[in-house]
N, CA, C and O atoms as a GROMACS GRO file, in nm:
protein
  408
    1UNK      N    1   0.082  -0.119   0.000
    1UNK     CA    2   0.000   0.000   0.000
    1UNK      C    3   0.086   0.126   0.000
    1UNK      O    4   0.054   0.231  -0.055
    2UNK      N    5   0.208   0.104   0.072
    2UNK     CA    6   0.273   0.237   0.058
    2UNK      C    7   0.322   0.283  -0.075
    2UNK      O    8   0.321   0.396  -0.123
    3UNK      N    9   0.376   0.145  -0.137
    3UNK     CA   10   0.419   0.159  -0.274
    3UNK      C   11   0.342   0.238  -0.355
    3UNK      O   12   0.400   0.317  -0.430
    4UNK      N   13   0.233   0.232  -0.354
    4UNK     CA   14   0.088   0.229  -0.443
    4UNK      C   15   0.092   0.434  -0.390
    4UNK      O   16   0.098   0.525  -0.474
    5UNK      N   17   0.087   0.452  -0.260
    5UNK     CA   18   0.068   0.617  -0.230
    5UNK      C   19   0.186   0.670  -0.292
    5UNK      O   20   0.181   0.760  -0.376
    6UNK      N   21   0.312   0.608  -0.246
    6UNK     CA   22   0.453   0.668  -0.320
    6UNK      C   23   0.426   0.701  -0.491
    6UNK      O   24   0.447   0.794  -0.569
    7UNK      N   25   0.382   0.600  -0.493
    7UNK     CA   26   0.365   0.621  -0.672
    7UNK      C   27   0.283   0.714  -0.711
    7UNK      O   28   0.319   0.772  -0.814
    8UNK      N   29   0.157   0.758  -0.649
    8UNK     CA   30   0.032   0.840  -0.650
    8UNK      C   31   0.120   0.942  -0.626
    8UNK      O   32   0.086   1.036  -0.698
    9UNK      N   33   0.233   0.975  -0.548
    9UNK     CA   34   0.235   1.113  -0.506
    9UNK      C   35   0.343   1.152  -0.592
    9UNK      O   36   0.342   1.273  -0.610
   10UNK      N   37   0.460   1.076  -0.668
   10UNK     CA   38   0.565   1.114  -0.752
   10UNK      C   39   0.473   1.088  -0.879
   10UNK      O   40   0.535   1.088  -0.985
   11UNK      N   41   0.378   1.074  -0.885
   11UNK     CA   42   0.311   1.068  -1.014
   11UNK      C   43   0.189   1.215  -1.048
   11UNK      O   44   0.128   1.246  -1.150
   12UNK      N   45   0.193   1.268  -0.932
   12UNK     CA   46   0.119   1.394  -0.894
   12UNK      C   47   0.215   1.512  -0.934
   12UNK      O   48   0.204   1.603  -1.016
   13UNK      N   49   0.346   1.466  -0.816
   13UNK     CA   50   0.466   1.574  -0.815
   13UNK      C   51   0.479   1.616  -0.995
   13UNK      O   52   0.472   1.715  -1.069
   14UNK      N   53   0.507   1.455  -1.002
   14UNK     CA   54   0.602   1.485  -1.198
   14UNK      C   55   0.481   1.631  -1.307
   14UNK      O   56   0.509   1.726  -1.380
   15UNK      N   57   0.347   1.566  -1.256
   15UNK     CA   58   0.251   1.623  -1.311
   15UNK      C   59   0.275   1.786  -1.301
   15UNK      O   60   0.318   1.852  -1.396
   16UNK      N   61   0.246   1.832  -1.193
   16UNK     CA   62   0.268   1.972  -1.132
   16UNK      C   63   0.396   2.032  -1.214
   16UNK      O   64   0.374   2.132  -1.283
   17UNK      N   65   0.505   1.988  -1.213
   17UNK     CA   66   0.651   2.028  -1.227
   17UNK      C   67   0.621   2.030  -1.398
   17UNK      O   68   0.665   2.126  -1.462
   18UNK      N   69   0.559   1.943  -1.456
   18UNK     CA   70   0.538   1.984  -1.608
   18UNK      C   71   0.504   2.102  -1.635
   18UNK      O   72   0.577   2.160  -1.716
   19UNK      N   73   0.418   2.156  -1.595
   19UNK     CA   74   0.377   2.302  -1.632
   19UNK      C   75   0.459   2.394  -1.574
   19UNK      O   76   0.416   2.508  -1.593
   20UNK      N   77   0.576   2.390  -1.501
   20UNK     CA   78   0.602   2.483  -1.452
   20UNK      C   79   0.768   2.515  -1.555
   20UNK      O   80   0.862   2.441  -1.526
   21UNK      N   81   0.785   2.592  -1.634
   21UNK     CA   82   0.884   2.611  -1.725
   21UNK      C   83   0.867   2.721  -1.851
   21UNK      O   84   0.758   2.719  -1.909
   22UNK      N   85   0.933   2.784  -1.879
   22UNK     CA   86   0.946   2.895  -1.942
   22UNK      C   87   0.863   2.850  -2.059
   22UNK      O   88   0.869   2.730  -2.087
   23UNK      N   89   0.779   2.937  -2.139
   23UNK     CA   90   0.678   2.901  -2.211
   23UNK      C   91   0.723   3.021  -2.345
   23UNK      O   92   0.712   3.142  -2.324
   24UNK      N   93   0.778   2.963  -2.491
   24UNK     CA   94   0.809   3.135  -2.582
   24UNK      C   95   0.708   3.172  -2.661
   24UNK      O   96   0.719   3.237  -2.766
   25UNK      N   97   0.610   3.132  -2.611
   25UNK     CA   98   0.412   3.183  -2.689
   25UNK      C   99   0.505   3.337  -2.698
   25UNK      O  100   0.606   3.386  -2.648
   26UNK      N  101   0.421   3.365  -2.776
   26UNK     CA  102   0.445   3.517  -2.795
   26UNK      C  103   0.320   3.553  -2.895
   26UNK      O  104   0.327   3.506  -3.009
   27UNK      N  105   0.212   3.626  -2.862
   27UNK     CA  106   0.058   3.655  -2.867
   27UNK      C  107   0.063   3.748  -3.004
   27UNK      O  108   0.143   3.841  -3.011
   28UNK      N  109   0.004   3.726  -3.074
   28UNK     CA  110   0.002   3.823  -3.225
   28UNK      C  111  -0.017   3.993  -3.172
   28UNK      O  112  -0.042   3.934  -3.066
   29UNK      N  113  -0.030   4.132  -3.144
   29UNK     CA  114  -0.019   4.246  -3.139
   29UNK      C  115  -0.169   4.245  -3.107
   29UNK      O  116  -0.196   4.267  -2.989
   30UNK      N  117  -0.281   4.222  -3.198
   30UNK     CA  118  -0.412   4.213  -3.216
   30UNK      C  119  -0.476   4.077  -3.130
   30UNK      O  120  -0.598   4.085  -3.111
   31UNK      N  121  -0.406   3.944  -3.070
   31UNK     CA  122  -0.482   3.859  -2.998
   31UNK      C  123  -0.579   3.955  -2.865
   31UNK      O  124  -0.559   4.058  -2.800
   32UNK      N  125  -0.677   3.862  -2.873
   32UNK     CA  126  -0.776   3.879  -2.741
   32UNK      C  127  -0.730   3.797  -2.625
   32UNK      O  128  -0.683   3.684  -2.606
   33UNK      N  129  -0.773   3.932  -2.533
   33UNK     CA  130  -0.736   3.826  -2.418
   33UNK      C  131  -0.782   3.662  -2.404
   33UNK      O  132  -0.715   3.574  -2.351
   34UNK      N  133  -0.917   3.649  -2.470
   34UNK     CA  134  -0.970   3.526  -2.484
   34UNK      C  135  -0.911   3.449  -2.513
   34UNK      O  136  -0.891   3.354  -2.437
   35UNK      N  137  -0.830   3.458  -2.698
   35UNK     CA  138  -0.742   3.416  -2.762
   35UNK      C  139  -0.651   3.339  -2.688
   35UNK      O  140  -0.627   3.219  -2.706
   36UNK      N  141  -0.597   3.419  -2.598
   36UNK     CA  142  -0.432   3.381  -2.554
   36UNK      C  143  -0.477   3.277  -2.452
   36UNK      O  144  -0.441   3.160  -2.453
   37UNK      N  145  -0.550   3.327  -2.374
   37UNK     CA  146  -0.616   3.181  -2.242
   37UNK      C  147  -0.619   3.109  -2.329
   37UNK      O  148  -0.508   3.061  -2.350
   38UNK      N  149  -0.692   3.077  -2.393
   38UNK     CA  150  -0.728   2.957  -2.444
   38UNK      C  151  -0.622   2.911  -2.530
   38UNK      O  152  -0.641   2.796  -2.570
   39UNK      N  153  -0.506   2.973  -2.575
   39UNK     CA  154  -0.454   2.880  -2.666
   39UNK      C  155  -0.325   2.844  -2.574
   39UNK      O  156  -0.256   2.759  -2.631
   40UNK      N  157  -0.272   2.885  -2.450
   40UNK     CA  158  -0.198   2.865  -2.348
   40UNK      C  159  -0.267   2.834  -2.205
   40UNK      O  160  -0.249   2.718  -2.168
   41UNK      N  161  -0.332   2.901  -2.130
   41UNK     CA  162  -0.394   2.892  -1.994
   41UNK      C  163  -0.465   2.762  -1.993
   41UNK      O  164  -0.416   2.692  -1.905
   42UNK      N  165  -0.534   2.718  -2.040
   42UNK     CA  166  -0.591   2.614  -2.053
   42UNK      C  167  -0.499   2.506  -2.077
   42UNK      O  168  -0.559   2.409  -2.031
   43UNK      N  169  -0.397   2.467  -2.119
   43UNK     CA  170  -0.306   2.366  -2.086
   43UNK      C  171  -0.293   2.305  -1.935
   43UNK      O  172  -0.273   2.189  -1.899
   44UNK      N  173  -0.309   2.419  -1.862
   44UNK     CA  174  -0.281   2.372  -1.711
   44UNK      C  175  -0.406   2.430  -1.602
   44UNK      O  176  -0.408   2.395  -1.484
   45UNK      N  177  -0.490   2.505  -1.650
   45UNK     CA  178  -0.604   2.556  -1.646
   45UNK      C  179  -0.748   2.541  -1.677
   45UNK      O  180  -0.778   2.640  -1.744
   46UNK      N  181  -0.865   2.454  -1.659
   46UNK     CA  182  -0.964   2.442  -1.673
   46UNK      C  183  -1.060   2.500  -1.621
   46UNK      O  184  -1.090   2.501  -1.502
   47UNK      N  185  -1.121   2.557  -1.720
   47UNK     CA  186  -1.289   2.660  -1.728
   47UNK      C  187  -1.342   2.557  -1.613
   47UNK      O  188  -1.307   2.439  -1.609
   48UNK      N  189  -1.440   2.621  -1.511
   48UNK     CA  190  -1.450   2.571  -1.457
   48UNK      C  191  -1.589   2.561  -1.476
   48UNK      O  192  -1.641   2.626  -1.567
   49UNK      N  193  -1.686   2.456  -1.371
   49UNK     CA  194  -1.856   2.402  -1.436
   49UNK      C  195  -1.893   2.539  -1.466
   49UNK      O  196  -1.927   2.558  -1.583
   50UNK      N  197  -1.893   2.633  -1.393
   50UNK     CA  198  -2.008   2.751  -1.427
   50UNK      C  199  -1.943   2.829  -1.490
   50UNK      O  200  -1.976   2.942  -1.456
   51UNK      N  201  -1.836   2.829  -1.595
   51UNK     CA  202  -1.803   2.964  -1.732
   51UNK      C  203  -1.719   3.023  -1.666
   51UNK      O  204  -1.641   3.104  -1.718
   52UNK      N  205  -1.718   2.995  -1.544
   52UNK     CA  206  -1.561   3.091  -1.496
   52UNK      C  207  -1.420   3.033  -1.514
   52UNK      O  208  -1.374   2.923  -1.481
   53UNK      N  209  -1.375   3.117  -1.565
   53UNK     CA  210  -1.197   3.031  -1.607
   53UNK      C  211  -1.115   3.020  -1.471
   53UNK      O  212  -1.037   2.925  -1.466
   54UNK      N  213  -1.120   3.073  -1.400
   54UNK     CA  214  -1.061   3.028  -1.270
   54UNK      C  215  -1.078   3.108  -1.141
   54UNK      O  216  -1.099   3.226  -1.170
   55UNK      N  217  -1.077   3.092  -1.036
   55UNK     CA  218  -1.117   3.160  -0.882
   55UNK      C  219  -0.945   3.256  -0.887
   55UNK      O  220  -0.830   3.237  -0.927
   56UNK      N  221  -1.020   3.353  -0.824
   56UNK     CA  222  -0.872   3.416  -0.807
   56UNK      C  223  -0.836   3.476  -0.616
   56UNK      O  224  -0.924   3.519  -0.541
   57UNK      N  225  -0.748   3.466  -0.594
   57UNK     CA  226  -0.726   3.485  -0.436
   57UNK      C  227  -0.746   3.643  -0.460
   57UNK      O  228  -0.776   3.685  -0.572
   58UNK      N  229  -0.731   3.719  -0.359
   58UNK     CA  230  -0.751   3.863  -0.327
   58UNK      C  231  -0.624   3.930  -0.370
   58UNK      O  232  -0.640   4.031  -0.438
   59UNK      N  233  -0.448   3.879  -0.333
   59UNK     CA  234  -0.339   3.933  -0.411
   59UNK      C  235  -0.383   3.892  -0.538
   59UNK      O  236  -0.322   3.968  -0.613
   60UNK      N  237  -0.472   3.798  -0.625
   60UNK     CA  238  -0.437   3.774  -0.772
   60UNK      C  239  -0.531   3.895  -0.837
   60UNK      O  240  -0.527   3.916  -0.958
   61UNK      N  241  -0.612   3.969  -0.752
   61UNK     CA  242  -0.730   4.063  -0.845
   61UNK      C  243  -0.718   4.149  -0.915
   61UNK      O  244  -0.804   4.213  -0.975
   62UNK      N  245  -0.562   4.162  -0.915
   62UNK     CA  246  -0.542   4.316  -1.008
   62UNK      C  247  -0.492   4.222  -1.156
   62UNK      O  248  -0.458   4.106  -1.177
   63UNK      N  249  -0.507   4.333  -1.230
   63UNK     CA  250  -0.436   4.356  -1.331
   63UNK      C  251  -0.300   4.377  -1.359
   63UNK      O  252  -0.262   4.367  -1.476
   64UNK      N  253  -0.200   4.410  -1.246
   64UNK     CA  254  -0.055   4.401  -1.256
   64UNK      C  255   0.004   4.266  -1.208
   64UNK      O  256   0.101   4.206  -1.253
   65UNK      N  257  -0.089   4.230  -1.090
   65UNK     CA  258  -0.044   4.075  -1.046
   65UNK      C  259  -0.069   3.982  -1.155
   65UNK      O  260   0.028   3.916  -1.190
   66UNK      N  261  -0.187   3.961  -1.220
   66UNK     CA  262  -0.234   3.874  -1.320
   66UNK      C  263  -0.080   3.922  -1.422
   66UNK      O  264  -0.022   3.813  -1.436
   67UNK      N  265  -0.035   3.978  -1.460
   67UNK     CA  266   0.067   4.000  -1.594
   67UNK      C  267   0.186   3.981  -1.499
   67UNK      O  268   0.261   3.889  -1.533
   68UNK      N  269   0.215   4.034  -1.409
   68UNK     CA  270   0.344   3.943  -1.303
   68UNK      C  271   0.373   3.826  -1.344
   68UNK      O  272   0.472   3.780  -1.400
   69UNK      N  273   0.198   3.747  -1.286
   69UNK     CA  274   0.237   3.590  -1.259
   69UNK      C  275   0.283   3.526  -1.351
   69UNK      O  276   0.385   3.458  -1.358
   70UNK      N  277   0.170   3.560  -1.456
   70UNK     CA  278   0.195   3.520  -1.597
   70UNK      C  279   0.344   3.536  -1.649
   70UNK      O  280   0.401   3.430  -1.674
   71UNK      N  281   0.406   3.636  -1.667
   71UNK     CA  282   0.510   3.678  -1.689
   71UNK      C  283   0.637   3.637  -1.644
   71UNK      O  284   0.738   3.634  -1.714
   72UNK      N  285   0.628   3.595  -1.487
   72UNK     CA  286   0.752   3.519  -1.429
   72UNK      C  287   0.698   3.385  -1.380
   72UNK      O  288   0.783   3.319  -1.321
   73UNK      N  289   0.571   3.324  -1.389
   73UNK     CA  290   0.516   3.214  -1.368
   73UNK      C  291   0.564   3.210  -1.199
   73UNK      O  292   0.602   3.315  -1.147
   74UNK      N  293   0.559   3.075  -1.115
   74UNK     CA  294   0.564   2.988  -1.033
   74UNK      C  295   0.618   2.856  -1.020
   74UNK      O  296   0.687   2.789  -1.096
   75UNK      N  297   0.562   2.828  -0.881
   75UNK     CA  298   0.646   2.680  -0.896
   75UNK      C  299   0.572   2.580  -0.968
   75UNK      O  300   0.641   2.483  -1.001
   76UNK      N  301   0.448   2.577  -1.002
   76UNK     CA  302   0.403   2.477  -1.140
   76UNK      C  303   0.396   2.567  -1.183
   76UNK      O  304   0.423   2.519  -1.293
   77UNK      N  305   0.377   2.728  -1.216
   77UNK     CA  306   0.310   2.823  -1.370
   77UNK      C  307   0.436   2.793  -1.439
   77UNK      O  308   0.548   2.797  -1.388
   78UNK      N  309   0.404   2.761  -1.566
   78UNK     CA  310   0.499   2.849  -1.688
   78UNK      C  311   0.528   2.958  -1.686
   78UNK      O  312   0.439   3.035  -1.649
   79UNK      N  313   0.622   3.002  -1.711
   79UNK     CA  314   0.622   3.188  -1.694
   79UNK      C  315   0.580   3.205  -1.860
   79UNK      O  316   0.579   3.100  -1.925
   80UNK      N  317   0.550   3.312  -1.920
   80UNK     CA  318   0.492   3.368  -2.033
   80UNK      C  319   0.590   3.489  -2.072
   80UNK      O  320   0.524   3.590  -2.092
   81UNK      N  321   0.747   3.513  -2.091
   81UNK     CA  322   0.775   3.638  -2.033
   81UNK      C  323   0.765   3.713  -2.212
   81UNK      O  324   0.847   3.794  -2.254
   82UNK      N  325   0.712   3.689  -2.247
   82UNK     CA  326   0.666   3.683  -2.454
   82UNK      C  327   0.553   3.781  -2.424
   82UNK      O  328   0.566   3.897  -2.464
   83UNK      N  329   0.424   3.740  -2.347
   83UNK     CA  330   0.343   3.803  -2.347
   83UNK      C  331   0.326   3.927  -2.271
   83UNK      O  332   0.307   3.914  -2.150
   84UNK      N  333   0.329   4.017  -2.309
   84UNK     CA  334   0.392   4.231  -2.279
   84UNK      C  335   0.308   4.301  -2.348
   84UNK      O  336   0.262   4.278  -2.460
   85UNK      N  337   0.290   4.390  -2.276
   85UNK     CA  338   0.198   4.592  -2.344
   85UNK      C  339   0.082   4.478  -2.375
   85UNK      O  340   0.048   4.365  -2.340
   86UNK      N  341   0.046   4.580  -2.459
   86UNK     CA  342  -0.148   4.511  -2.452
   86UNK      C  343  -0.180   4.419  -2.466
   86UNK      O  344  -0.290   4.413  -2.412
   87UNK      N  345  -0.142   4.276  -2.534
   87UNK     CA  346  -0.183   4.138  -2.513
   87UNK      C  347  -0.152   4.100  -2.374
   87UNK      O  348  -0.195   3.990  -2.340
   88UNK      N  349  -0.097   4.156  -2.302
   88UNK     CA  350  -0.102   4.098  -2.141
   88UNK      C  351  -0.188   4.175  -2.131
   88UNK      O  352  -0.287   4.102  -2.117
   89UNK      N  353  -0.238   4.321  -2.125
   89UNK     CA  354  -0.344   4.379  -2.060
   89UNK      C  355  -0.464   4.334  -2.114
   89UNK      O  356  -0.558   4.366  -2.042
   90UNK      N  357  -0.499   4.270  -2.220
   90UNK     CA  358  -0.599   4.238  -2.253
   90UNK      C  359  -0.602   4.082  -2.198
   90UNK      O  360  -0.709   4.027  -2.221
   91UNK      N  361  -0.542   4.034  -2.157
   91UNK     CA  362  -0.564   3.924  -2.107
   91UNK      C  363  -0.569   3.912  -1.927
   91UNK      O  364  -0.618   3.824  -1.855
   92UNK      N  365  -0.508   4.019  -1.900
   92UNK     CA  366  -0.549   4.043  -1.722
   92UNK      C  367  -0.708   4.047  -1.721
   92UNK      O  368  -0.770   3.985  -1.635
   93UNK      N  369  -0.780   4.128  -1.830
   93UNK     CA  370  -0.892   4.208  -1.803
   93UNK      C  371  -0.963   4.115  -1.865
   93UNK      O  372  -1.084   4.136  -1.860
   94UNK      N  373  -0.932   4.021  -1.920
   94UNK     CA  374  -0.977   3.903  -1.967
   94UNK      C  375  -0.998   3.737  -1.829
   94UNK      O  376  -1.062   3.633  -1.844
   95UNK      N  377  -0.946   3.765  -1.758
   95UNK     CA  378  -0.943   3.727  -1.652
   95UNK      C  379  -1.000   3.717  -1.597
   95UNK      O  380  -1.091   3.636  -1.578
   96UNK      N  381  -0.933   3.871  -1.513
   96UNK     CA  382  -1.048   3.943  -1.417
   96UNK      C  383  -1.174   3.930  -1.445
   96UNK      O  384  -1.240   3.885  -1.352
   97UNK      N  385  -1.225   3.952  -1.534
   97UNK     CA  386  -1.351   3.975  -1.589
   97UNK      C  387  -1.428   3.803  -1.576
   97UNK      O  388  -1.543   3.806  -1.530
   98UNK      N  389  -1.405   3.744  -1.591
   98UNK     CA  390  -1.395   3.597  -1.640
   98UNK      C  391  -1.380   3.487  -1.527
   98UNK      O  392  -1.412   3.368  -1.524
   99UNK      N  393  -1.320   3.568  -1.437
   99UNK     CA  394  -1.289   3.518  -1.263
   99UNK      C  395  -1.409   3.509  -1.168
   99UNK      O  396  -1.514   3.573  -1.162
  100UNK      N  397  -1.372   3.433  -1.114
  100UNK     CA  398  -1.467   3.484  -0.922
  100UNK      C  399  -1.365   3.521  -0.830
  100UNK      O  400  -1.247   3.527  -0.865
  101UNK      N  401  -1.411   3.551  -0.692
  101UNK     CA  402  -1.263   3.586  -0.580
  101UNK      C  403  -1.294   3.462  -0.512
  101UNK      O  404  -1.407   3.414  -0.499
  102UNK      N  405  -1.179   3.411  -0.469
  102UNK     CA  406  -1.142   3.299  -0.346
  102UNK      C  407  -1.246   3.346  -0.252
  102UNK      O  408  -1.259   3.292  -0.142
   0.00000   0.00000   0.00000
């Protein structure tokens, strides 16, 4: 049985650690924020039952944090550091908009 959790949990870990690595998307001048979620965010990101693309904590609500995170990612995010000037702002507000709060 322990074998069986060990495996469950380095099989979780490996999972997590995939998404987390420099990502060179780089968003056409004219993409929508829509655009870009969906053709990146959604890799590691799922719309959730009710149309919201994801819950956001109270530091994630702005518009400079959302292009931060994105931008230098985390310990699973990809960082995005491609996406800059208005395809990140259209995709914060694409978000935001698109979000609930924690």
């Amino acid at each position: 049985m322990k074998k069986i959790i060990g495996l469950l949990a380095v099989s979780a870990l490996i999972g997590l650690v995939g998404c987390a690595k420099t990502d060179p998307y780089t968003p056409a001048a004219d993409a929508s924020g829509e655009d870009i979620f969906y053709a990146n965010c959604t890799k590691c990101h799922k719309p959730e039952n009710d149309g919201k693309v994801m819950s956001l904590s109270a530091k994630m609500s702005t518009k400079e944090a959302i292009i931060e995170k994105v931008q230098k990612g985390g310990m699973t995010m990809s960082s995005f550091p491609n996406i800059t000037g208005e395809p990140a702002q259209r995709l914060a507000e694409f978000v935001l908009k698109n979000s609930r709060a924690k």
